[in-house]
N, C-alpha and C positions, 0 to 999 in steps of 0.2 A: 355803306349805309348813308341814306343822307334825308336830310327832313325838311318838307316843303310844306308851303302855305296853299291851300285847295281852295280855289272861287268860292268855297262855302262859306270860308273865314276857318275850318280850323287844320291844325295842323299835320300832314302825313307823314309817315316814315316808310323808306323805298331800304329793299334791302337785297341781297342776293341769297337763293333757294338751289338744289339741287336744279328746282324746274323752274328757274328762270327766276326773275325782278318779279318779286314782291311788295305787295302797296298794302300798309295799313292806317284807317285813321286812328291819330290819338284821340277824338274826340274832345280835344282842346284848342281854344282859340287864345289862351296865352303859349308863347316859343316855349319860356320857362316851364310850365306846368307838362309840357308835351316833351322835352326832354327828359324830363323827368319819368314820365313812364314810358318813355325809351328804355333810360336805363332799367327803371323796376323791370322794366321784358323782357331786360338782356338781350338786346335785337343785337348789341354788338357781339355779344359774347356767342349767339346761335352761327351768326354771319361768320366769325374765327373757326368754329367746331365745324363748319361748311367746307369750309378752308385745310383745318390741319385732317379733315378724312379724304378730303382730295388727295392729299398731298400721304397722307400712308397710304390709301389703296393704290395709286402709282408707283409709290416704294414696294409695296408687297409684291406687285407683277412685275417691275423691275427684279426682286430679287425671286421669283416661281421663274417667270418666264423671258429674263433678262431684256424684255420692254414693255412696255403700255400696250397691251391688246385691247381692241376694240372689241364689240359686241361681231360686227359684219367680217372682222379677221378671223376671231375664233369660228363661226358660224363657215367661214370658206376652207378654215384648216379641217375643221371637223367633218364636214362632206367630203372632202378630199380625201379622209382618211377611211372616211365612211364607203364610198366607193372603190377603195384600191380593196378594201376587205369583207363586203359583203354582195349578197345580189343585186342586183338592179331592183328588185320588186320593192326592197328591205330600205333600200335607200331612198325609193321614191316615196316610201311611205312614212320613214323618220325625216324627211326633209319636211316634206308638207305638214306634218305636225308641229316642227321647230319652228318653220316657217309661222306659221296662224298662233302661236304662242310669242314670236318674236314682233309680229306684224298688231296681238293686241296690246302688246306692251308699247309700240311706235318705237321698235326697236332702237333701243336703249345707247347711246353712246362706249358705255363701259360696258365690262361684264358685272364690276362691282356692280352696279344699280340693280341687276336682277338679285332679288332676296328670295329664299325658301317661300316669304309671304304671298309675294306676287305668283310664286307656281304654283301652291296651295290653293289658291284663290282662282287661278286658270283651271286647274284641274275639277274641281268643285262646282263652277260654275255653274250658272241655271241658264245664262244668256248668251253660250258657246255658241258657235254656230255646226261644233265639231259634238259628237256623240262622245260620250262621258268614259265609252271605251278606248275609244282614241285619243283623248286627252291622258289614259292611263296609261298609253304607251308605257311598258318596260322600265 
């Protein structure tokens, strides 16, 4: 976290997100008054809780999958597995699904990052560019 003075005169606080540096204004052109609703915001305390779910969902797939899997490892094991056990048809058509669900997500670094919310929300869609049966793949 750290808190800076903006050409405008008042003061911002930069902070670390899941999706990157964060900028907000305090809306204050005294430091004092601006740290201050730092802390009422608890920007340090979101910025730790950022921190310590990093650091369990790494332990969690440490201890499922004795290491840190990515989004694009899981997504090559599972085509992989998906191919030694199904048709070709079956696979080109569960890829390309995964795929345009992985591809609207700007697939995701982790696996943690995808949540039930985000596939709820893909499947649902109105602005798919996939038909509503095909997003209900199986």
């Amino acid at each position: 976290m750290k808190l800076y003075l903006h050409q405008s005169g008042t003061w911002i606080v930069s902070f670390r997100t899941k999706h990157g540096c964060k900028r907000l204004n305090t809306k204050q052109t005294d430091r004092r008054l601006a740290e201050l609703v730092v802390k009422e915001a608890k920007i340090e305390q979101i910025e730790l809780a950022r921190t310590i779910n990093l650091v369990a969902s790494a332990a969690s797939m440490h201890a499922l999958c004795g290491r840190v899997v990515t989004s694009r490892d899981a997504f090559k094991e599972w085509l992989d597995h998906l191919q030694a056990s199904h048709p070709s048809g079956t696979v080109i058509r569960y890829e390309r699904v995964v795929k345009l669900f992985l591809n609207r997500m700007h697939w995701p670094k982790m696996l943690s990052e995808i949540r039930s919310v985000s596939i709820d929300s893909w499947i649902n869609s109105t602005e798919s560019e996939a038909h509503a049966q095909t997003r209900n793949v199986h």
